[in-house]
C-alpha positions in Angstrom: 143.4 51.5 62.9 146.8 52.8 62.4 148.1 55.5 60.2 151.3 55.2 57.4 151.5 59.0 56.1 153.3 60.8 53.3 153.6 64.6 53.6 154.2 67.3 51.3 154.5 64.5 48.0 155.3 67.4 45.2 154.8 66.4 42.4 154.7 68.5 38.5 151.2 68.0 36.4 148.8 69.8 34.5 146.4 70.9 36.5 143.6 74.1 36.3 140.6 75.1 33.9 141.9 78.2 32.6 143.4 78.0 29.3 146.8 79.1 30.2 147.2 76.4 32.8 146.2 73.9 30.2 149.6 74.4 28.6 152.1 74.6 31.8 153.3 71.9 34.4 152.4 72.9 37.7 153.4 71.4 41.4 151.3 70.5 43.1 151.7 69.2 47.1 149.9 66.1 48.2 149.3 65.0 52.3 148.3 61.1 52.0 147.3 59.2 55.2 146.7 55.8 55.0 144.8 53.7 57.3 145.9 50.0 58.4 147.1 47.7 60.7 151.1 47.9 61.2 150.6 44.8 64.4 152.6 42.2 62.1 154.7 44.8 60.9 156.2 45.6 64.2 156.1 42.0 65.7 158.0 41.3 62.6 160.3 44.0 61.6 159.6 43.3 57.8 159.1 45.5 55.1 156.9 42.9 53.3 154.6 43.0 56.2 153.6 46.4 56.1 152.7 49.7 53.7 155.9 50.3 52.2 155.5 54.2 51.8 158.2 54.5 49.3 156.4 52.6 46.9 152.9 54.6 47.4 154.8 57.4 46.7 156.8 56.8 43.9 153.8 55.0 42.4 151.5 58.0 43.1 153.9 60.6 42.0 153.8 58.4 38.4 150.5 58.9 37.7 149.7 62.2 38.9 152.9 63.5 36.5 151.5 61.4 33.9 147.9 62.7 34.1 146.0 65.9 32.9 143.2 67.2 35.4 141.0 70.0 35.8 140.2 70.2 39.2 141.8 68.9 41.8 139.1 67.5 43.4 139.6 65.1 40.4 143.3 64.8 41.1 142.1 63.8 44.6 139.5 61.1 43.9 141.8 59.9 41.4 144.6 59.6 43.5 142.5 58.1 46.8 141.2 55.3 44.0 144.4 54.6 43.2 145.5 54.1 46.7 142.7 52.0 48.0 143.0 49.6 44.3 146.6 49.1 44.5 147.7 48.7 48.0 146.5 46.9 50.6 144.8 49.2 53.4 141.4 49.9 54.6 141.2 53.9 54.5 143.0 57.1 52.9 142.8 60.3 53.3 144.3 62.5 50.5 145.0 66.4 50.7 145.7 68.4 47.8 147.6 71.4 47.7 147.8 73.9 45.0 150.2 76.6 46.1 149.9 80.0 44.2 146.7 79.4 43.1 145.4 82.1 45.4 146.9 85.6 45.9 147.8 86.0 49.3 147.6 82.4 50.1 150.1 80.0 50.8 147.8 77.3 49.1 144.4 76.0 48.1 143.2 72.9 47.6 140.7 69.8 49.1 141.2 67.1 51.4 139.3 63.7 50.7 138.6 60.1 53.0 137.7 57.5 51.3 137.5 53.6 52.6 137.8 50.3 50.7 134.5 48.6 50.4 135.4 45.1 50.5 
């Protein structure tokens, strides 16, 4: 299996338990690598025959702005869902980043896989 990846997708939301992140946009970072098979792709040299990135990300960066989560482990599973629903490939793996979160720490956050069950 081959890998199409997105890193550092930043992208504003609400996000947090605490009251006073309830009422803020934050950004928050997300590492997505997708698993499938880019063979046509590269015989071909055709966008239509392969994970066009661009659209994973716009279309990912749209519903995380447009969401409101707690955790991010939600944002995560959400976003991994999303991925595996919409778009044709076999396996993601979806790191989220919450920078600031943590003093002293660049960043907190989870990393999920998830694969399509056909």
């Amino acid at each position: 299996m081959d890998t199409v990846f997105i890193r550092e997708l930043r992208v504003e939301t609400v996000v947090g338990i605490y009251d006073w992140e309830r009422r803020i946009r934050q950004i928050v970072s997300l590492d997505l690598d997708m698993g499938t098979d880019i063979h046509t792709a590269a015989k071909s040299d055709r966008i239509e025959d392969t994970l066009d990135y661009k659209a994973v990300a716009k279309r990912v960066a749209q519903f995380v702005s447009e969401q409101k989560f707690q955790l991010v482990e939600t944002l995560a599973e959400k976003v991994a869902a999303l991925i595996l629903d919409e778009f044709n490939i076999k396996q993601v793996k979806v790191t989220v980043h919450k920078p600031g979160a943590v003093s002293g720490s660049k960043s907190v956050g989870v990393s999920i896989e998830r694969t399509h069950h056909a």
